[in-house]
C-alpha positions in Angstrom: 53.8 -29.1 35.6 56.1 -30.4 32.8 57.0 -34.2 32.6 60.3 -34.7 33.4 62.3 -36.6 30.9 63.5 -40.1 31.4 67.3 -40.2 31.7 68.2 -43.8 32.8 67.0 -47.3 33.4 68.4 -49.1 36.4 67.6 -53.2 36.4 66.9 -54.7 39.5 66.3 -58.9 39.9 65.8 -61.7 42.7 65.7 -65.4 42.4 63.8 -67.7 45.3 64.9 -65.9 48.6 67.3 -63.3 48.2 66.1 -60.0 49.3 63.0 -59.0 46.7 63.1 -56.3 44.2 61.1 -53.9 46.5 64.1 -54.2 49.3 66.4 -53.7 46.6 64.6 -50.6 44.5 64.5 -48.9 48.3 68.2 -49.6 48.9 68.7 -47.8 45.4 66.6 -45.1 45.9 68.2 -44.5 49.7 71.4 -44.3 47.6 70.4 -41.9 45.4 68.3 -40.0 47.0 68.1 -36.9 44.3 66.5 -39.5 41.8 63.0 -39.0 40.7 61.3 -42.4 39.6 59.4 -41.7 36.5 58.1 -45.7 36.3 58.4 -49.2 37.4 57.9 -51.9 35.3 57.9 -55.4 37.0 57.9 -59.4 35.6 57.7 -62.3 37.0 58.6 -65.5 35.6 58.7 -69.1 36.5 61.7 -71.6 36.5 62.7 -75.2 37.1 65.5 -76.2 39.5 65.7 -79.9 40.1 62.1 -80.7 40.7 61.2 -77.4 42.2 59.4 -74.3 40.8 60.9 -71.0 41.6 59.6 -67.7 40.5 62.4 -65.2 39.7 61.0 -60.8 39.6 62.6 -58.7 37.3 62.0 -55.0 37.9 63.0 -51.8 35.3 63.0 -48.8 37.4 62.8 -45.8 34.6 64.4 -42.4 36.3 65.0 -38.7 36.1 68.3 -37.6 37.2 71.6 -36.7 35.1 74.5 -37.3 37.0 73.4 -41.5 38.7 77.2 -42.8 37.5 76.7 -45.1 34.5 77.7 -48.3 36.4 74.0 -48.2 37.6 72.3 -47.9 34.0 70.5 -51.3 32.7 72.5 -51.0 29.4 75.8 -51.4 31.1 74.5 -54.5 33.4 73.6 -58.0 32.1 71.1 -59.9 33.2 71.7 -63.0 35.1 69.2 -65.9 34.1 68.0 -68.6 36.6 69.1 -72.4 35.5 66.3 -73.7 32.8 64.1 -70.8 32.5 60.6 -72.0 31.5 57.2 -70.3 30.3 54.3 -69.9 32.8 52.9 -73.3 30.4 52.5 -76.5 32.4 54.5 -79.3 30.4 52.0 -82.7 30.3 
């Protein structure tokens, strides 16, 4: 069987409680049923709001499919940034 070539990149991301990345990928995929997911690639990182941690996810989803419109490819979409992102360090 010959690996299919990857033909777009589709970003997904949650902060705190809005619906995870999973729920969101699904949604996606339920849209675009034709696709074929070639990969996922996830990240997690932490962020201070006030005096609270939160944890943001980031997921690339890496697909096959030629005709998804371009409104749902990663290089058209910026990335929205939680207040005061910070490294997974703890400060002293």
């Amino acid at each position: 069987m010959s690996q299919k070539e990857v033909t777009g990149i589709v970003e997904f991301h949650s902060f705190g409680d809005d619906g995870g990345v999973g729920y969101q990928i699904d949604q996606w995929l339920q849209q675009y049923p034709h696709v074929t997911v070639i990969d996922t690639k996830y990240q997690v990182v932490s962020y201070q709001e006030g005096n609270t941690i939160k944890f943001a996810t980031f997921a690339l989803v890496l697909f096959h499919e030629t005709n998804v419109p371009e409104v749902n490819r990663a290089t058209t979409q910026k990335m929205q940034l939680p207040p005061r992102m910070t490294g997974t360090g703890r400060r002293g």
